[in-house]
BALOBA-1460 file (C-alpha; in Angstrom, 3 decimals):
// residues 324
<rec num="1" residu="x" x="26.641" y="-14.492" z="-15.683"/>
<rec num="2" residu="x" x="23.285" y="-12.686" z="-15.597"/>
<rec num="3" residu="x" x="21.753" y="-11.751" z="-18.789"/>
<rec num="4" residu="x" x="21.524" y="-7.412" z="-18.950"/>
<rec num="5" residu="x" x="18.058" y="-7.569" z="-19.392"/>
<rec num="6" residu="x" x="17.851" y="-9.207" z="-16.279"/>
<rec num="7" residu="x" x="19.989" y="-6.725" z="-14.466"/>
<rec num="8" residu="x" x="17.592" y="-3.615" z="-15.903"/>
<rec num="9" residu="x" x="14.273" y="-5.408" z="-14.842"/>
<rec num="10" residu="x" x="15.672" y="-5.521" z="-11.480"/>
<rec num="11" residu="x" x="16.652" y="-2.365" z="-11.171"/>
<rec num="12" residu="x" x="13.174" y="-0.903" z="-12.592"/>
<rec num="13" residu="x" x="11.672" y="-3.268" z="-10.259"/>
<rec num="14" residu="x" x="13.611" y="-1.994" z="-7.459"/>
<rec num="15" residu="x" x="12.757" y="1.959" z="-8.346"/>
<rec num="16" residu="x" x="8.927" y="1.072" z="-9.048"/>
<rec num="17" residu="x" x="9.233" y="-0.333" z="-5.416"/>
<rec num="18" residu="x" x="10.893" y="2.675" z="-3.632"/>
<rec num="19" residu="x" x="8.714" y="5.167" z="-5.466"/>
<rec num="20" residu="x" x="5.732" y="2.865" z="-4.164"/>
<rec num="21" residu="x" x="6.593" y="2.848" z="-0.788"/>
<rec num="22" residu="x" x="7.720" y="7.094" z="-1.128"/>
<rec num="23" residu="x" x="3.855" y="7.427" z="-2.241"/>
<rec num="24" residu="x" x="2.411" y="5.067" z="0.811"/>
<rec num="25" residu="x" x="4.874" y="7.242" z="3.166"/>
<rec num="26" residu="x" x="4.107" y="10.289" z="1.832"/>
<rec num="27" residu="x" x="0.263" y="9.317" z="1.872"/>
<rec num="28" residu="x" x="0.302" y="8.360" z="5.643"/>
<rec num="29" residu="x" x="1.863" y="11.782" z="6.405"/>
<rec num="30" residu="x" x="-1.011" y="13.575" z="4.577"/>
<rec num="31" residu="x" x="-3.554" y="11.920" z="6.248"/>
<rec num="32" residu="x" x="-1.983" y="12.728" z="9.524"/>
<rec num="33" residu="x" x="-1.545" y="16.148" z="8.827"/>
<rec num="34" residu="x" x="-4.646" y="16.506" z="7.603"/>
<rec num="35" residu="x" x="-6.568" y="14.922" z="10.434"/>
<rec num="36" residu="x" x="-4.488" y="16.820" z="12.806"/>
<rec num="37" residu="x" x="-4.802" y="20.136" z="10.884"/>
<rec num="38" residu="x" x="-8.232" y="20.075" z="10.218"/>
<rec num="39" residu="x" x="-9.665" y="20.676" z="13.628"/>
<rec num="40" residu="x" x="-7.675" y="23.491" z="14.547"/>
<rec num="41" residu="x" x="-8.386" y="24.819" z="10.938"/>
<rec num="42" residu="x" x="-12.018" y="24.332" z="11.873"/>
<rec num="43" residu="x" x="-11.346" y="26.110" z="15.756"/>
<rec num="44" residu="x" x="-9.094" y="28.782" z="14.301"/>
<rec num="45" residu="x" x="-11.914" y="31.345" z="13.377"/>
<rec num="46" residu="x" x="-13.983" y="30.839" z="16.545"/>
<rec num="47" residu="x" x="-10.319" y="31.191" z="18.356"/>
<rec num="48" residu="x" x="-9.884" y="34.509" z="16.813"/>
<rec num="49" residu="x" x="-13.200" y="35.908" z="17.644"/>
<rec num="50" residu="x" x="-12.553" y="34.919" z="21.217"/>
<rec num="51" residu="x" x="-9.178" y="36.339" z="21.171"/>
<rec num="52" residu="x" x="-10.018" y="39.387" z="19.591"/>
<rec num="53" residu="x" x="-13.603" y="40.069" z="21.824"/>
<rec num="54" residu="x" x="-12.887" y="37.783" z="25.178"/>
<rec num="55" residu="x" x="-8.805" y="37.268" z="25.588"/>
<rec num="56" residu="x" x="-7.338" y="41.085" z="24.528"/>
<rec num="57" residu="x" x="-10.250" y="43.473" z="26.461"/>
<rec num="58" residu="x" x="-9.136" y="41.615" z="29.577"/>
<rec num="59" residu="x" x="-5.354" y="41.659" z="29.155"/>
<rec num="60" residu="x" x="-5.729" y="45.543" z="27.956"/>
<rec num="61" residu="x" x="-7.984" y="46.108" z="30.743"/>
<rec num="62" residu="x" x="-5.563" y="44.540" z="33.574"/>
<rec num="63" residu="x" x="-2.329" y="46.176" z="31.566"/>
<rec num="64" residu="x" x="-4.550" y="49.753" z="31.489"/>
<rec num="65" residu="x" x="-5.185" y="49.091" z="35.443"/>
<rec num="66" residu="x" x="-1.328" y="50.511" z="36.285"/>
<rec num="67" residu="x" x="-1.813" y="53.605" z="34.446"/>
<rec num="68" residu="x" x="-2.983" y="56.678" z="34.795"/>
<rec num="69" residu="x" x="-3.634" y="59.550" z="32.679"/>
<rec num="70" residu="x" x="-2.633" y="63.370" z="33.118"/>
<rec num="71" residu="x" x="-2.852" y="66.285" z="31.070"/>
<rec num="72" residu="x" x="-2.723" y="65.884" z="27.379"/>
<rec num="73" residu="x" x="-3.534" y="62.550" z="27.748"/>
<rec num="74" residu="x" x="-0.347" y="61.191" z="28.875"/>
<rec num="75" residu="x" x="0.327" y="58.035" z="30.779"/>
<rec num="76" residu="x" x="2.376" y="57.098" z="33.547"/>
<rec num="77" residu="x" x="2.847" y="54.449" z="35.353"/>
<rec num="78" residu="x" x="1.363" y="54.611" z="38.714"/>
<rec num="79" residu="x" x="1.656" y="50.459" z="40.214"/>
<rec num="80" residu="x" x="-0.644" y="49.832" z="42.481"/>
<rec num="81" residu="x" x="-1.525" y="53.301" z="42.951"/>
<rec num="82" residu="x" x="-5.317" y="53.135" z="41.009"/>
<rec num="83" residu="x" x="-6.136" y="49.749" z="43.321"/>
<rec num="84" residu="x" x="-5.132" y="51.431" z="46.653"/>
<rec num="85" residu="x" x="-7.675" y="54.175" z="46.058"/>
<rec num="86" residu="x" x="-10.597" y="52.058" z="44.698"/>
<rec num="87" residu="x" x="-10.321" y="49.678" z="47.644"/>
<rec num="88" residu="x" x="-10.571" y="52.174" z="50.288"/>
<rec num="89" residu="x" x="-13.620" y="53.912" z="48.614"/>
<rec num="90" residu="x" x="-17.052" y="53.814" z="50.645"/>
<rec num="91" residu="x" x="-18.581" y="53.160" z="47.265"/>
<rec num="92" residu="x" x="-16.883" y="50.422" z="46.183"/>
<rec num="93" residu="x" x="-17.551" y="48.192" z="49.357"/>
<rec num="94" residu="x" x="-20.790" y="48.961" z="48.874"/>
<rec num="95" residu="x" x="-20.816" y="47.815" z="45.570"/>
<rec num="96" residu="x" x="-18.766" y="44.391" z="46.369"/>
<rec num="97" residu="x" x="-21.450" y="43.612" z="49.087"/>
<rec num="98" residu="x" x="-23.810" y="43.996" z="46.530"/>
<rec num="99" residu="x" x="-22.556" y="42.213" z="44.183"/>
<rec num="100" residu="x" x="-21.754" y="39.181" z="46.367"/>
<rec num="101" residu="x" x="-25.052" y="39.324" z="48.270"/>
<rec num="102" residu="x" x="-26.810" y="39.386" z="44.635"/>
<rec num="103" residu="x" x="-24.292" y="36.315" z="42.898"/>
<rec num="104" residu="x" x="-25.272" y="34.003" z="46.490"/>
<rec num="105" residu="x" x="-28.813" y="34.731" z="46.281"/>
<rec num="106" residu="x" x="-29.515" y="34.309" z="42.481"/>
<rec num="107" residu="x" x="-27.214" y="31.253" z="42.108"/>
<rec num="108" residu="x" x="-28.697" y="29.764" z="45.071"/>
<rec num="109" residu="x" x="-32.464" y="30.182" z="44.108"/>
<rec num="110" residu="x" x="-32.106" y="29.215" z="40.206"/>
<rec num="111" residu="x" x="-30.060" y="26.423" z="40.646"/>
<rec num="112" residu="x" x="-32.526" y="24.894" z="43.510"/>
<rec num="113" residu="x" x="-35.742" y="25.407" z="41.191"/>
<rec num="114" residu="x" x="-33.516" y="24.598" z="38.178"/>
<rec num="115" residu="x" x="-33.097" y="21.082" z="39.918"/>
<rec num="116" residu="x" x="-36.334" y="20.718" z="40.818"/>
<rec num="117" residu="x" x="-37.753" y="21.644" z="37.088"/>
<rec num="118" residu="x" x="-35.274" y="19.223" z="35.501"/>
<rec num="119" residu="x" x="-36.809" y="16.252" z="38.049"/>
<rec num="120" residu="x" x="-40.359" y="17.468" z="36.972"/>
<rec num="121" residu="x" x="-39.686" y="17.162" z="33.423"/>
<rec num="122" residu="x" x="-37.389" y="14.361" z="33.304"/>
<rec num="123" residu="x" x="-40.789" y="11.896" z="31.920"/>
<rec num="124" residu="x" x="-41.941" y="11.268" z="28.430"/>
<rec num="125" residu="x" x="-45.428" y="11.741" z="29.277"/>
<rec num="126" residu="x" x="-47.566" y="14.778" z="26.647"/>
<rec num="127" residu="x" x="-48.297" y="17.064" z="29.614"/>
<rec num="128" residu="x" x="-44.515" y="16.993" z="30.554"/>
<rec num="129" residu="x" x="-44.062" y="17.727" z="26.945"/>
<rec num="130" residu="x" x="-45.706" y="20.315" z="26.767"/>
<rec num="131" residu="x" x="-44.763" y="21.990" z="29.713"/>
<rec num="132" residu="x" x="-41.326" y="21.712" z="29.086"/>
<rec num="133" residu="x" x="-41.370" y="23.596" z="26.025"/>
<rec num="134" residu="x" x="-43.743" y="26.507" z="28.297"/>
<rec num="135" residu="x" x="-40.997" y="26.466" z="30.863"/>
<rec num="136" residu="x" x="-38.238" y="27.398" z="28.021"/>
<rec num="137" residu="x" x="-40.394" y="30.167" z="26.757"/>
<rec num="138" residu="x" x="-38.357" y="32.984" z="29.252"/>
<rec num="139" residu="x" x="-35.244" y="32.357" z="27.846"/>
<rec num="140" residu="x" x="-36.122" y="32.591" z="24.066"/>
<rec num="141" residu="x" x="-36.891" y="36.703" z="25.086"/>
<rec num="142" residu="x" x="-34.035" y="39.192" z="25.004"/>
<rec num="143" residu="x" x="-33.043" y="40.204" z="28.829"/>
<rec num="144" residu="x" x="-34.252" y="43.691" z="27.371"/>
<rec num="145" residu="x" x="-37.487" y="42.677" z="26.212"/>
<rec num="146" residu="x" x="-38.085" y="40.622" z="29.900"/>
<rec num="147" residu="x" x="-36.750" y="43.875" z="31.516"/>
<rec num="148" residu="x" x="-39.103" y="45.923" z="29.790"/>
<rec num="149" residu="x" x="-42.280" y="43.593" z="30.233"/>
<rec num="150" residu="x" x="-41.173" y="43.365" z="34.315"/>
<rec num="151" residu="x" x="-40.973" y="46.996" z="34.282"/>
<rec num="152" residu="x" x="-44.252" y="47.753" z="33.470"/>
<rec num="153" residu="x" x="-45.514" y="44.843" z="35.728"/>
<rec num="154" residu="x" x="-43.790" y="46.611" z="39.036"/>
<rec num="155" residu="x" x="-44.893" y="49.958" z="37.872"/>
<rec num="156" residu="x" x="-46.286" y="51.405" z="41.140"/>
<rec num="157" residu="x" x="-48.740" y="53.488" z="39.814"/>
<rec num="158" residu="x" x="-50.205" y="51.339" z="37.071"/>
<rec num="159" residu="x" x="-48.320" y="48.265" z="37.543"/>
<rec num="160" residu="x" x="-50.574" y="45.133" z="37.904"/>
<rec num="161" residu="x" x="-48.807" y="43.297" z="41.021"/>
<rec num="162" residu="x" x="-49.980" y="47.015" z="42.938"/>
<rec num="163" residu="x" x="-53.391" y="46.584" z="41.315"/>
<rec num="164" residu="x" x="-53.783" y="43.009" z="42.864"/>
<rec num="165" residu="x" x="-52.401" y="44.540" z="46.169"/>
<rec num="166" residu="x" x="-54.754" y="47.638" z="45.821"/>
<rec num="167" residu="x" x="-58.169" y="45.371" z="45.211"/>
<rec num="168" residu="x" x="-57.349" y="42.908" z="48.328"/>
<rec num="169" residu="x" x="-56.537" y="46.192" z="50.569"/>
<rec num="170" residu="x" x="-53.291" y="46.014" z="50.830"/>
<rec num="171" residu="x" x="-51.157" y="48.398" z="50.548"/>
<rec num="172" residu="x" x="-49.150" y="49.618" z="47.181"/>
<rec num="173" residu="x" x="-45.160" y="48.496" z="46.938"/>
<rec num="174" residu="x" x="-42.853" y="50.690" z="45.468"/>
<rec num="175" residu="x" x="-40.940" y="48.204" z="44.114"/>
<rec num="176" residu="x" x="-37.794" y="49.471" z="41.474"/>
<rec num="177" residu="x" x="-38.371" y="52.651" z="43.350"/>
<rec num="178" residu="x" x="-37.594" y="51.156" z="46.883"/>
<rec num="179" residu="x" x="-34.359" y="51.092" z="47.839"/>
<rec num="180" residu="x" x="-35.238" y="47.924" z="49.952"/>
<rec num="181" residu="x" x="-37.227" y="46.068" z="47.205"/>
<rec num="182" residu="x" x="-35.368" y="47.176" z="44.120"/>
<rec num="183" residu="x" x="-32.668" y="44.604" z="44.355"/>
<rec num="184" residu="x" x="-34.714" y="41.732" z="44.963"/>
<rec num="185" residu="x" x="-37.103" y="43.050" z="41.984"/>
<rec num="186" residu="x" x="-33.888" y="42.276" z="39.893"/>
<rec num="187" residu="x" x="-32.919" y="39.334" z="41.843"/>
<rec num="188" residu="x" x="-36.429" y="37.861" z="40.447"/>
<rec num="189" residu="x" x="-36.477" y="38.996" z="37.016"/>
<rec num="190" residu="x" x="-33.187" y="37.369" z="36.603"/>
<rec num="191" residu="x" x="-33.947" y="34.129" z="38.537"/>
<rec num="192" residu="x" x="-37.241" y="34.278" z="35.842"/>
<rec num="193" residu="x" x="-35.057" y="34.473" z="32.882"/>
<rec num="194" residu="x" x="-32.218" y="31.753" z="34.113"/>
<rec num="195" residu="x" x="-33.648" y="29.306" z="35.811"/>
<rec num="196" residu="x" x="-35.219" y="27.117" z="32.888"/>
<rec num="197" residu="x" x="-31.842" y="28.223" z="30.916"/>
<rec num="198" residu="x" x="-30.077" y="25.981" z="33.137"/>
<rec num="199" residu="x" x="-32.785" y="23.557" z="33.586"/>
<rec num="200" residu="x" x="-32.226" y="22.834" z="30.125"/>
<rec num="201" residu="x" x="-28.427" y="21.647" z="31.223"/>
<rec num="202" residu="x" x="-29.669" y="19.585" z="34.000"/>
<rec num="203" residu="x" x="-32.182" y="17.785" z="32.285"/>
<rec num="204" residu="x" x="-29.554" y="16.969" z="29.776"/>
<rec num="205" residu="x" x="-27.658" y="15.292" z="33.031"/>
<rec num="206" residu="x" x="-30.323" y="13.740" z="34.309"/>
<rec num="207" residu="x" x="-31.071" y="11.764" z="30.526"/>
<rec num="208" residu="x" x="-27.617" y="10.478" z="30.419"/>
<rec num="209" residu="x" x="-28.438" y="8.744" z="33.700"/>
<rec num="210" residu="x" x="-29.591" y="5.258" z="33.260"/>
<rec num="211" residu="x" x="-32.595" y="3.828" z="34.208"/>
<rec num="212" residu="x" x="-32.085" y="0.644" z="35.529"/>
<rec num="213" residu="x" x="-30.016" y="2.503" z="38.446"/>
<rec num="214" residu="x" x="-33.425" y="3.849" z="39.745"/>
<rec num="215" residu="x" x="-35.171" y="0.627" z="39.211"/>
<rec num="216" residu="x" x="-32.635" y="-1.301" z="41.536"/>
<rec num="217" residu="x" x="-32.372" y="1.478" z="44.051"/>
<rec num="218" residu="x" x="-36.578" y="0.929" z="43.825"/>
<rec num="219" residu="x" x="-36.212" y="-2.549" z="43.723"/>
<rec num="220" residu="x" x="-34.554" y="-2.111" z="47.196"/>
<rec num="221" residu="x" x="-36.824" y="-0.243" z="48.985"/>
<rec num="222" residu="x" x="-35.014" y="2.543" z="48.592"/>
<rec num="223" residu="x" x="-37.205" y="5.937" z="49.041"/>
<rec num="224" residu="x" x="-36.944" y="8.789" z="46.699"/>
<rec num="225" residu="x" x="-35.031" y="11.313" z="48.850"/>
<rec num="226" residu="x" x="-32.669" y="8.963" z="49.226"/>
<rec num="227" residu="x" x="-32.220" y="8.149" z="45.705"/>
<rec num="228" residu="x" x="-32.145" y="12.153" z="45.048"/>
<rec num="229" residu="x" x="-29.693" y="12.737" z="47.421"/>
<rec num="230" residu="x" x="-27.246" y="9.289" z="47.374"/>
<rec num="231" residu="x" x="-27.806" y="8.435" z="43.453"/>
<rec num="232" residu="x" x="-29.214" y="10.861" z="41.462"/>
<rec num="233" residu="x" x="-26.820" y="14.625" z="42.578"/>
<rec num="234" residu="x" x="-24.134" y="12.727" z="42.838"/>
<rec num="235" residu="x" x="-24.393" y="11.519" z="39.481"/>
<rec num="236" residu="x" x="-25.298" y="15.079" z="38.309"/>
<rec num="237" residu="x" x="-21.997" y="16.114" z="39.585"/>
<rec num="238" residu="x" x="-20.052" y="16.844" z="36.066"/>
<rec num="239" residu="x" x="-23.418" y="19.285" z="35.012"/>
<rec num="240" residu="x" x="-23.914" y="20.575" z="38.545"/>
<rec num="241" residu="x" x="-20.559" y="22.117" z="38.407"/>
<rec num="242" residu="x" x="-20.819" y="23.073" z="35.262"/>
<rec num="243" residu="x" x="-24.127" y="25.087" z="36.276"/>
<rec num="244" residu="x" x="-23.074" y="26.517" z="39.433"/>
<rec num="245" residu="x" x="-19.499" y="28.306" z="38.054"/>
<rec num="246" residu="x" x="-21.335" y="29.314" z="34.893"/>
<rec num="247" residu="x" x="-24.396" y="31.214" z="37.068"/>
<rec num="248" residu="x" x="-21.979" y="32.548" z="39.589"/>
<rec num="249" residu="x" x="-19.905" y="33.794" z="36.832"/>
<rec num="250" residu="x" x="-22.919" y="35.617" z="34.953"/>
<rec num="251" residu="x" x="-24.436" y="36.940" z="38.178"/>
<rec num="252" residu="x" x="-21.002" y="38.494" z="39.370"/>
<rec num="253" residu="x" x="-21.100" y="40.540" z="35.738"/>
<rec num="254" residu="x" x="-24.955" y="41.193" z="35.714"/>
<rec num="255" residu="x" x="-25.683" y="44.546" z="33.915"/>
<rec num="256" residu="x" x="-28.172" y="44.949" z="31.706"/>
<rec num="257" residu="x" x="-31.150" y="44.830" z="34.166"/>
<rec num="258" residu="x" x="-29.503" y="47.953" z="36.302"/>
<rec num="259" residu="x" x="-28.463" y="49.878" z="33.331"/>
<rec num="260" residu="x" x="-32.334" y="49.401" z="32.232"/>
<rec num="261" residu="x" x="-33.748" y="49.265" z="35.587"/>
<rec num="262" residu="x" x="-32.713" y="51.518" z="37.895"/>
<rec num="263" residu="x" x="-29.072" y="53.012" z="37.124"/>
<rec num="264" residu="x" x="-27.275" y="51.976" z="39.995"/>
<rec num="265" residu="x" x="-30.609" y="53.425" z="42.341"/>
<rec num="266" residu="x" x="-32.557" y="54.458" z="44.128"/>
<rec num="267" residu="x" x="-29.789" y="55.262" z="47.068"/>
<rec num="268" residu="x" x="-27.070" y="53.023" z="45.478"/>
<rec num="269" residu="x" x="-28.537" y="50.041" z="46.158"/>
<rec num="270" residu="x" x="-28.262" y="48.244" z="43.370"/>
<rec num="271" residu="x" x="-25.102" y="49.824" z="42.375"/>
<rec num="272" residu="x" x="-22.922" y="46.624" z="41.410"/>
<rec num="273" residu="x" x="-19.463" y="46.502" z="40.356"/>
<rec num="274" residu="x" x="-20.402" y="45.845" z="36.947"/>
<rec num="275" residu="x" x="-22.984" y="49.304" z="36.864"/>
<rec num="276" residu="x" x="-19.964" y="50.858" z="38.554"/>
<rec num="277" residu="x" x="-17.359" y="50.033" z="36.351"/>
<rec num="278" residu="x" x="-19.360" y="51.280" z="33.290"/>
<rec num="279" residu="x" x="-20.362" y="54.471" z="34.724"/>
<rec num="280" residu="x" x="-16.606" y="55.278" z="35.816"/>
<rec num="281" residu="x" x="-16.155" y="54.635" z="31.978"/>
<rec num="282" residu="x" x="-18.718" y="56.541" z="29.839"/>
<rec num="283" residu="x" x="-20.499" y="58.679" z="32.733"/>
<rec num="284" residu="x" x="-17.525" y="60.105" z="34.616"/>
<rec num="285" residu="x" x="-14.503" y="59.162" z="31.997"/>
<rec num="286" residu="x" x="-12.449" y="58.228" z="34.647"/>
<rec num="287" residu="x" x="-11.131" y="55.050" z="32.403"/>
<rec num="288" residu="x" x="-8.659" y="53.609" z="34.591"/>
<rec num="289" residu="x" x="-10.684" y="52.875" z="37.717"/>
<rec num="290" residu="x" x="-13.365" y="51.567" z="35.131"/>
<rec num="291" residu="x" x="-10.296" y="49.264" z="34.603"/>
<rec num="292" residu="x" x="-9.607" y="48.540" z="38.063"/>
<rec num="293" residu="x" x="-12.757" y="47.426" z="38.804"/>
<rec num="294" residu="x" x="-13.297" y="45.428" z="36.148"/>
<rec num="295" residu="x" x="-9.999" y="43.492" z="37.094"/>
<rec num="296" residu="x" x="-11.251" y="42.992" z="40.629"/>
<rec num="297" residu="x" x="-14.008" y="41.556" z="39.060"/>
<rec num="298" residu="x" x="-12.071" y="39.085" z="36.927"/>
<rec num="299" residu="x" x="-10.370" y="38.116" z="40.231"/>
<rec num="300" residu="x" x="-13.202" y="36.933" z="42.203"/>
<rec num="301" residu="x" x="-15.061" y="35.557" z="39.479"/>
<rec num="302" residu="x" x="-11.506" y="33.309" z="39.437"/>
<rec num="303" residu="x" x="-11.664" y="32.771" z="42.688"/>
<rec num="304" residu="x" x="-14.967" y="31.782" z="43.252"/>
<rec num="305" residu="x" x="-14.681" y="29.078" z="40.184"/>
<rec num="306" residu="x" x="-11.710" y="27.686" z="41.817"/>
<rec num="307" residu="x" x="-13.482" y="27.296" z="45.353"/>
<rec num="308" residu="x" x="-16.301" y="25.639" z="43.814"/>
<rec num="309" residu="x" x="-13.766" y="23.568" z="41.586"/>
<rec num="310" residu="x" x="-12.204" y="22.346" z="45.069"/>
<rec num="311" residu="x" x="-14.790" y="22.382" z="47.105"/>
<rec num="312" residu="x" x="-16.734" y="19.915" z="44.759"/>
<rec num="313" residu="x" x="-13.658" y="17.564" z="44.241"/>
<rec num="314" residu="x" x="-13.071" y="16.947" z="47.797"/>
<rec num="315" residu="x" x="-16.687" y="15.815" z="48.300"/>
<rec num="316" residu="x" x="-16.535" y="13.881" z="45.553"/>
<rec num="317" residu="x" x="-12.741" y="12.168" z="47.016"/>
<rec num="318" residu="x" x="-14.519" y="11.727" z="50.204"/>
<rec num="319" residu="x" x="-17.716" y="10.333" z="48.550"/>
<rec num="320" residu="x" x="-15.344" y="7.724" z="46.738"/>
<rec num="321" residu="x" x="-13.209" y="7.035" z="49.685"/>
<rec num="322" residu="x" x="-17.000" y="6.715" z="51.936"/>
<rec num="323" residu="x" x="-18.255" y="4.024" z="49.240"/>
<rec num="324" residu="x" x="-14.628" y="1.977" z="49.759"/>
């Protein structure tokens, strides 16, 4: 027969191990919850400003589209009523060519000479250095300030680019006042601004590239369109498509250099969606087509990422597939 004393020990012992292995169990969970808390503690207030400025203008917008307002500002529901009568406007096709023909252009010609800046600069030499940080200098200045500068610049009456034309005898451009040369005025102020923005992601593709690929593609005789077009794009692929639905995306909503530009003109020519959609808004009041169009927008800005999404996986399937 076991002495009490015995009996108590063991039983303390017993507790003091339960409550031990209660604390480790209950210390575990802690440090899972914390470590799975913790980031989307740390997301949460980035989240909300999204959601409050990005995710709920769009869904108002799109829910606003149906509606339409009558007297005493009522609503009623109207369906498809507000799209019917945007699409078959003379003024909205011309601002959806417009818009497309400006998103092709611009996206085409910065991410070409993006490319081609990000190959110049990819060295570690002083002059590359330094010309580097000269490239970057247009997108430290506020689209506002460039517009402004660029302005003054195509002036046709004091402008310097006419003053260059005037003292070789040729003759003055109106530029921004051209209903054939405004456009493409914009196209090149905005292809200044972006095009050593997205250089910057490029070259950030192009260092994550290893070396010693180029030295064995060298090492075989390989010459360098070749390796630009079979080693080094391909390998760009992830920041490529990054850069190309980004662009597209900001070109399809470009505003600011119309609304400081030209204001839709001259002869609604440079009347995109985006121009439209705010001057339907805060010029006309007419807040449901303002809604419409803004929806459209948000369409084809979908579609267009998805195309690109697709269009750039299958090359890179049949790429993989080619290399079996």
């Amino acid at each position: 027969m076991q002495h009490p004393s015995i009996v108590v020990t063991a039983d303390v012992a017993s507790n003091f191990d339960c409550r031990l292995d209660m604390r480790k169990i209950i210390m575990v969970f802690s440090t899972k919850l914390r470590y799975r808390t913790v980031p989307y503690l740390l997301l949460f207030p980035s989240m909300l400003l999204i959601g409050v400025f990005k995710v709920y203008p769009i869904l108002y917008s799109i829910f606003e589209s149906f509606f339409k307002s009558g007297k005493g500002g009522v609503k009623s529901f109207v369906g498809l009523s507000n799209y019917l009568i945007v699409l078959s406007e003379p003024t909205f096709a011309n601002s959806l060519k417009i818009t497309l023909w400006f998103c092709l252009i611009t996206t085409t010609i910065q991410i070409v000479l993006a490319l081609a800046l990000a190959l110049f600069v990819n060295k570690s030499s002083l002059f590359v250095r330094i010309s580097r940080t000269l490239i970057y200098i247009p997108v430290s200045i506020s689209m506002v300030i460039a517009c402004t500068i660029w302005s003054m610049f195509f002036n046709p009456s004091i402008g310097i680019f006419n003053t260059l034309l005037d003292s070789m005898g040729l003759p003055k451009q109106l530029w921004l006042s051209s209903p054939n040369q405004a456009l493409y005025v914009i196209l090149f102020i905005c292809s200044w601004k972006g095009i050593s923005y997205w250089m910057m992601f490029l070259l950030a593709g192009l260092q994550n590239i290893s070396m010693d690929i180029f030295e064995a593609a060298r090492l075989d005789g390989a010459r360098y369109l070749r390796v630009l077009f079979q080693i080094t794009i391909p390998m760009l692929k992830n920041a490529l498509i990054f850069v190309i639905v980004s662009d597209s995306l900001i070109n399809i909503f470009m505003f600011v250099p119309v609304y400081l530009l030209t204001n839709g003109g001259p002869s609604m020519s440079t009347d995109t969606l985006m121009y439209e959609a705010y001057r339907s808004a805060f010029s006309y009041g007419n807040y449901p087509r303002a809604y419409v169009l803004v929806t459209i927008m948000l369409f084809i800005a979908i579609v267009i990422a998805v195309i690109q999404l697709n269009l750039t996986r299958e090359r890179t399937q049949f790429s993989s597939w080619r290399s079996r």
